[in-house]
N, C-alpha and C positions, 0 to 999 in steps of 0.2 A: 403482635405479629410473631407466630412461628418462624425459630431461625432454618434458613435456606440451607439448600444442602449442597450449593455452590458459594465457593470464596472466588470475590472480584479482585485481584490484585492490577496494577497499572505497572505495566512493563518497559513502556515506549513510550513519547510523547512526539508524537510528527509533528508538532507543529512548533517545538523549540529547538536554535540550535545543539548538534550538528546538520540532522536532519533538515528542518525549517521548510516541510511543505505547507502550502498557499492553506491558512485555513478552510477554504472556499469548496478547497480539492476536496477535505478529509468529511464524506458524505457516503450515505447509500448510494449508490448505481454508480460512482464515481470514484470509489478505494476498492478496492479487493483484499480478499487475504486468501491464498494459496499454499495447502496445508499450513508447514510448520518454517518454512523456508522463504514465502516471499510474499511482499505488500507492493501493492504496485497502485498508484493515484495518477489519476488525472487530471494535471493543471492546465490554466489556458496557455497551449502552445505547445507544452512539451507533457510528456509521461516519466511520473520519476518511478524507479521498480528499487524499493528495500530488499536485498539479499540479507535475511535473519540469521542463514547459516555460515555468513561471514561474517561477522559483526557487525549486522547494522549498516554495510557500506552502502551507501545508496547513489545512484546512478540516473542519472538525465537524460534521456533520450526528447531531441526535436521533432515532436510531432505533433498532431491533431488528433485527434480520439476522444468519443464519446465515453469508453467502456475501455480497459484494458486487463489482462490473467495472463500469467507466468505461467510453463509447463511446468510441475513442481521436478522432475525427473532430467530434463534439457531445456538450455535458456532458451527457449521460445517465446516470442511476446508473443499474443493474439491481441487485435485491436477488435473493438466496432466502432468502424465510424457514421455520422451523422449522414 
């Protein structure tokens, strides 16, 4: 095999603490990543949103949501829901 002209490094693990999102969450159609600045997943019940350009702080918000995306520019969530 030809070596790749992309290096995979592992940055983040959401699904151990501090973080500790729902393994369940961290899926296609179901995480996002928002430029360079935010990840945002949707667990059953609530939406947590990763701000990268605070460190990692991560935040809970009580909601329902199939889909959820951060405006990388202003906190705006966008949901879809079901």
């Amino acid at each position: 095999m030809a070596n790749l002209p992309i290096v995979f490094t592992e940055l983040l693990n959401l699904t151990t603490p501090p973080l500790a999102v729902n393994a369940d969450a961290v899926k296609f159609g179901s995480c996002t990543l928002e430029s360079d600045k935010f990840i945002t997943c949707c667990e059953p019940g609530q939406v947590a949103i990763i701000d990268l350009s605070a460190g990692n702080s991560i935040t809970r918000q009580t909601m329902s949501a199939e889909a959820a995306i951060m405006n990388p520019m202003s906190k705006i969530l966008a949901l879809k829901c079901e």
